[in-house]
C-alpha positions as a printed Julia matrix, in Angstrom:
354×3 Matrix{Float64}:
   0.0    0.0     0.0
   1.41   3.52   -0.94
   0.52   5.04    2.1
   2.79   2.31    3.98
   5.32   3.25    1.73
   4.82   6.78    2.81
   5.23   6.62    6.64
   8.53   4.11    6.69
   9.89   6.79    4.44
   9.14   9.36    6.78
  10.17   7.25    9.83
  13.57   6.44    8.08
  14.27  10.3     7.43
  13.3   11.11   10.35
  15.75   8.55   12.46
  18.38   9.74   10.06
  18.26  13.17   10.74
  17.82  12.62   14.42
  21.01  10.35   14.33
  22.83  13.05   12.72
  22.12  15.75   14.91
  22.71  13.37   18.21
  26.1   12.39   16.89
  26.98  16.53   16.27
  26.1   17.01   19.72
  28.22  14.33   21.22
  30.99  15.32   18.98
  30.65  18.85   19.64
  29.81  19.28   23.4
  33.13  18.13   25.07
  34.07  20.92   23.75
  31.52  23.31   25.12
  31.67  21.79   28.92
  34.46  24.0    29.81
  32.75  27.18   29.05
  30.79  29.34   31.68
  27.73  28.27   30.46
  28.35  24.92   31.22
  29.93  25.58   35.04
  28.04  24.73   37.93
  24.78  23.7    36.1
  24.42  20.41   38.6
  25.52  22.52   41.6
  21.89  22.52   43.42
  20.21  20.35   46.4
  17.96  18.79   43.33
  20.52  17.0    41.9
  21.5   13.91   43.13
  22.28  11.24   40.41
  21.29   8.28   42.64
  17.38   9.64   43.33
  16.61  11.27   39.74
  18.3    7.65   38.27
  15.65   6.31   39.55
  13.09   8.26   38.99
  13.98   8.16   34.93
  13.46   4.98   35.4
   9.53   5.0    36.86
   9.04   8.17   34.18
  10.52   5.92   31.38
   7.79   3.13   32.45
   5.15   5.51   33.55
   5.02   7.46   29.91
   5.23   4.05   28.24
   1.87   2.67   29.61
   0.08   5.94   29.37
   1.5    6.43   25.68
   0.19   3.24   24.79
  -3.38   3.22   26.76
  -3.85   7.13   25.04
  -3.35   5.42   21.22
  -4.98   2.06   21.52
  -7.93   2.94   23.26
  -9.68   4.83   20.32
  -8.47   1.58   18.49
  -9.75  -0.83   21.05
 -13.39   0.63   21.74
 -13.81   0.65   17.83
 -16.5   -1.89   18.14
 -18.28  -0.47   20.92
 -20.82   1.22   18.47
 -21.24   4.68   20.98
 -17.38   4.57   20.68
 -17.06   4.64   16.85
 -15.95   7.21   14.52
 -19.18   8.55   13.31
 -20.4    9.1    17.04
 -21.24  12.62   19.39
 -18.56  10.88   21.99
 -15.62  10.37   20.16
 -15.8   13.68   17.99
 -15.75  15.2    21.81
 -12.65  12.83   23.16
 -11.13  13.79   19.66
 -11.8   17.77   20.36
 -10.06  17.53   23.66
  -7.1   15.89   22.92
  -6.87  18.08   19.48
  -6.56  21.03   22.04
  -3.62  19.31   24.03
  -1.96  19.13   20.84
  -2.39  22.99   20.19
  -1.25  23.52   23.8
   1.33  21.51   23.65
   2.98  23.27   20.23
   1.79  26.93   21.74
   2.51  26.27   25.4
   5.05  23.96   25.77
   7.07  23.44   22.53
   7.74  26.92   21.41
   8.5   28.43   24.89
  11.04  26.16   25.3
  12.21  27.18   21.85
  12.6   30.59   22.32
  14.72  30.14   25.5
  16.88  27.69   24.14
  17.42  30.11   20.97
  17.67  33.26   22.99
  19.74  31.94   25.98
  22.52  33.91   27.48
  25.11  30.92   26.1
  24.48  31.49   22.78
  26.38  34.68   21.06
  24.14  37.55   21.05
  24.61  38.14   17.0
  22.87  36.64   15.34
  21.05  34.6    18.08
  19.22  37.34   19.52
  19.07  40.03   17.38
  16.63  38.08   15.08
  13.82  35.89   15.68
  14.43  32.8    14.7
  12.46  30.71   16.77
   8.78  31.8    15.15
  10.68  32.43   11.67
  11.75  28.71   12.05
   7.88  28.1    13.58
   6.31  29.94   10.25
   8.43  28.05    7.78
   7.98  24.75    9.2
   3.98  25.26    8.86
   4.32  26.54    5.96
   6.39  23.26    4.64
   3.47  20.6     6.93
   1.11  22.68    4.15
   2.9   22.02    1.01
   3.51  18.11    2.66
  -0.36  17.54    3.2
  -0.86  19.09   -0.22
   1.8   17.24   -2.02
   0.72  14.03   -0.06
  -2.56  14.52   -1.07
  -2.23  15.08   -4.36
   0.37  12.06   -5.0
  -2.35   9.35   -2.64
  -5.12  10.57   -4.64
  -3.5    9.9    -8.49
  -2.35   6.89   -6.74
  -5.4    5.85   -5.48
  -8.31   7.59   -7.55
  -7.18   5.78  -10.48
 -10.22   5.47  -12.97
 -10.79   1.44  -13.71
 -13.24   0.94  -16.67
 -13.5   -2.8   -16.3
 -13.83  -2.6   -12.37
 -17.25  -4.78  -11.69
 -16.87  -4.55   -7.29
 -18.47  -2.25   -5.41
 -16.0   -0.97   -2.49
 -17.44  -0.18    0.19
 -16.16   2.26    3.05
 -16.75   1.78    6.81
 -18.11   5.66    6.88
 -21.1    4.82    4.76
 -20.7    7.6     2.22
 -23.01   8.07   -0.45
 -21.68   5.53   -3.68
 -22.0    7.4    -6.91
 -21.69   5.0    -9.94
 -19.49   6.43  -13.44
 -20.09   6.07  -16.67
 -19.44   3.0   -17.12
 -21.57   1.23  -14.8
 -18.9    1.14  -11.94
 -20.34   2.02   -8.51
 -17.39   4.11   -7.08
 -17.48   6.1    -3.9
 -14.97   8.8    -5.05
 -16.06  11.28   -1.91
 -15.9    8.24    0.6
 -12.24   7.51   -0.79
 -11.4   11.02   -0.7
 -11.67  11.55    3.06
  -9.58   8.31    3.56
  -6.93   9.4     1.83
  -7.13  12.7     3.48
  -6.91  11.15    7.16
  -4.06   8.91    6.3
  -2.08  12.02    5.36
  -3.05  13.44    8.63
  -1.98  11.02   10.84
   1.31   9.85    9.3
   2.0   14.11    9.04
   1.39  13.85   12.58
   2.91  10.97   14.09
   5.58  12.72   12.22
   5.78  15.93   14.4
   4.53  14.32   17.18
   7.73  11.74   17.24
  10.12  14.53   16.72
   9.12  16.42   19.69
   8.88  13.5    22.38
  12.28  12.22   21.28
  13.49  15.56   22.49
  11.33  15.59   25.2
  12.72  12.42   26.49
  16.24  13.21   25.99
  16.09  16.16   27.99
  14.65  14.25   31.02
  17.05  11.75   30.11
  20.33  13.7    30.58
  18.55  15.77   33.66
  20.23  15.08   37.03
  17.47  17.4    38.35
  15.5   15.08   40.89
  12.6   17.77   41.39
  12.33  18.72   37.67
  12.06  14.97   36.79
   9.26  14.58   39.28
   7.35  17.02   38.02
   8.2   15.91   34.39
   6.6   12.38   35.2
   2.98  13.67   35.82
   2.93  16.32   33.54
   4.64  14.12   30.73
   1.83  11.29   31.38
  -1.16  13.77   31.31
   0.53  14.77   27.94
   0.79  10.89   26.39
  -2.12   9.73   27.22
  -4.35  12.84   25.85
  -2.13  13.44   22.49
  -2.07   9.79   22.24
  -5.76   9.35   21.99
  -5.6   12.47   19.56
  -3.56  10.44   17.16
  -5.02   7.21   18.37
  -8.36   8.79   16.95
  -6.79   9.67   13.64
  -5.41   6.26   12.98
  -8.3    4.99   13.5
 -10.21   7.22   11.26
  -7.63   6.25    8.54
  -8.99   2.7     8.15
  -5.42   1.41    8.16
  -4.67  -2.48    8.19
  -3.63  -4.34   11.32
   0.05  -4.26   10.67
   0.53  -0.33    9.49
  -1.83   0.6    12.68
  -0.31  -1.3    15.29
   3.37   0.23   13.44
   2.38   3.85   14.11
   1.14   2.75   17.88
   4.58   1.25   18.6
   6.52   4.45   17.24
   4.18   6.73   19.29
   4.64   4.59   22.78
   8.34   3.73   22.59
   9.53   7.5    21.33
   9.55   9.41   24.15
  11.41   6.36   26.54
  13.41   5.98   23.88
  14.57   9.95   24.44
  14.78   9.27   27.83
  17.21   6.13   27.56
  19.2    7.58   24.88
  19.42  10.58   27.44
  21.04   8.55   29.85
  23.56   7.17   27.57
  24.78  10.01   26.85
  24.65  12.16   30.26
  28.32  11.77   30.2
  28.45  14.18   27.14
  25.41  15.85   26.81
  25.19  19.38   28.49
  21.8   21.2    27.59
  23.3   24.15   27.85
  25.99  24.13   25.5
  25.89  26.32   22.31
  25.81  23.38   19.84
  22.89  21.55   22.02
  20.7   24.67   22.9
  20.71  25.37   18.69
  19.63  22.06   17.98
  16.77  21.01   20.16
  15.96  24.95   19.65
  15.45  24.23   16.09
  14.25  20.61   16.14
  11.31  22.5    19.06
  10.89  25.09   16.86
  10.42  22.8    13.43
   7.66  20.92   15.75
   5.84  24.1    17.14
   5.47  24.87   13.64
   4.36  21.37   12.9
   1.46  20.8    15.46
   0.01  24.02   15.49
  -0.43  23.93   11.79
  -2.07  20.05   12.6
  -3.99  21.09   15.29
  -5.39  24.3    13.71
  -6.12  22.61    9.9
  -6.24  19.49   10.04
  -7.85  18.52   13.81
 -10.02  22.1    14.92
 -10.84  23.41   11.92
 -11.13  20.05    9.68
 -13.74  18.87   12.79
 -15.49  22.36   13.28
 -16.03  23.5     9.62
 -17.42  20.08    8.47
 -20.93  18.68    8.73
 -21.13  16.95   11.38
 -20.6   19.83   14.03
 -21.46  22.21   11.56
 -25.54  20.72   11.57
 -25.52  20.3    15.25
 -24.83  23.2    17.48
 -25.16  21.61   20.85
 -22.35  19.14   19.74
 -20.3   22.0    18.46
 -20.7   23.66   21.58
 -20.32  20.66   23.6
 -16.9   20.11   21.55
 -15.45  23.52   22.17
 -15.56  23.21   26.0
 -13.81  20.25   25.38
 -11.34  21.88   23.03
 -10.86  24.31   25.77
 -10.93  22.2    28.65
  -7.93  20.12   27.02
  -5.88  23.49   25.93
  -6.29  24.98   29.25
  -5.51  21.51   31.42
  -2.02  21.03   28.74
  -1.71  24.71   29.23
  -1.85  24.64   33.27
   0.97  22.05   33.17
   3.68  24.68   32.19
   3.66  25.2    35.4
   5.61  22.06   35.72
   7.19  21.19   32.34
């Protein structure tokens, strides 16, 4: 299937570039530890390498089960018909965790962008005489736009080819209307459409979503910072579980196969450990706040602000509240946008803490 094609292509771009930019920073930050930026950043009654050790180690289990409860459990409760994907419920468990995902780019992501770009450790020209964290921010969005167009585009001709002799009638789990061509063949081109549209949302954002929780973890990974980590843990699971059913929700309305859903679960659950364990390996090296570290997660947070507001805004909110469904029912719409808010505002409260 193209669309399989698609994602392992992403996935295998995306591991490269992350592998390229880890290496840089372990090449590149023995170098930085001797600067002033560097001095004295464990000297403080939170870090003790013994207690936050351990506590990476109930955060790196912790985010793992809630990862994988958020993303399987719109999968699981599929067949629970006042689960599915054409019910009030789920379009309301889909509008809250759309608005953790715009909290999390707008409250979480990007603030920790702009003080990575802007810190004191970085040489004030060109760093902060120009703003590169929402330049980076606009450009990224403006590249997720010409990827869901170009992705679109390509899965349609793909997809939408015409077939003359074609004597089956397909037809889709989301009961759209079948309109039959020319040529006698019952096709149901609108149906198809849609499908193709929310497989190119969710692989566009596993995509983003993957970048930022392997940074995520890696931070916490390389943190000595017992009360920081604490606080990570609860905030971090809050975060899994709700984006997770966000995505969760989006696989699910992409009518993949067994194998390519149960793919993009795995990826979502084991990214952000995986940060965390690969932050541990290289605590030895890695010093957050050395120039060549704080201008690459800057950028990579940055890139992914960019990323999830665009997804949250386009292709979650306003896909959801501009269609139909919630367009013909105002008590559901209004029902939904508490929810949206209730879900930006609980993300957003949690910057308190990470």
């Amino acid at each position: 299937m193209a669309s399989s094609h698609q994602i392992y292509k992403l996935i295998t771009i995306l591991v490269l570039f992350l592998s390229f930019t880890l290496t840089s920073l372990a090449e590149n930050v023995q170098l930085a530890s001797e600067t002033h930026c560097n001095s004295g950043t464990r000297a403080s009654s939170c870090n003790n390498y013994k207690e936050s050790k351990k506590l990476k180690i109930i955060a790196f289990f912790s985010i793992l089960v809630a990862s994988i409860i958020g993303v399987s459990l719109p999968l699981i409760t599929r067949n629970i018909p006042a689960l599915g994907p054409d019910r009030d419920p789920f379009v309301i468990v889909k509008a809250l965790a759309s608005g953790v995902i715009l909290a999390t780019g707008y409250m979480h992501v990007l603030p920790d962008s702009f003080a990575n770009l802007t810190s004191t450790c970085l040489p004030n020209n060109p760093w902060r005489k120009f703003p590169f964290t929402t330049f980076i921010a606009m450009i990224s969005a403006l590249f997720t736009l010409m990827v869901d167009s170009y992705a679109m585009a390509w899965q349609k001709k793909i997809l939408l080819k015409p077939q003359p002799n074609a004597a089956v009638t397909e037809t889709l789990e989301n009961g759209s209307r079948e309109l039959e061509n020319e040529n006698g063949n019952i096709v149901a081109d609108d149906a198809k459409s849609q499908l193709i549209r929310y497989q190119v949302i969710a692989q566009v954002l596993e995509l983003g979503i993957v970048v930022h929780s392997v940074v995520i973890g890696l931070a916490m990974g390389a943190s000595d910072n017992k009360c920081t980590i604490r606080s990570l843990i609860a905030a971090l699971c809050f975060h899994q579980l709700f984006e997770g059913m966000g995505l969760g929700g989006c696989i699910l309305q992409a009518q993949y196969g067994s194998k390519m859903r149960w793919t993009m679960v795995f990826f979502f659950s084991v990214t952000t450990p995986f940060g965390i364990v690969l932050g541990m390996l290289l605590e030895t090296v890695y010093s957050p706040s050395s120039p060549t570290a704080l201008i690459v997660v800057g950028v990579l947070n940055a890139c992914s602000a960019g990323l999830l507001n665009y997804m949250a805004l386009v292709d979650l909110l306003g896909a959801d509240f501009l269609g139909p469904k919630l367009q013909g029912n105002m008590k559901l719409q209004t029902v939904a946008y508490v929810a949206v808010f209730l879900g930006a505002g609980g993300m957003s409260v949690m910057a308190k803490w990470a």
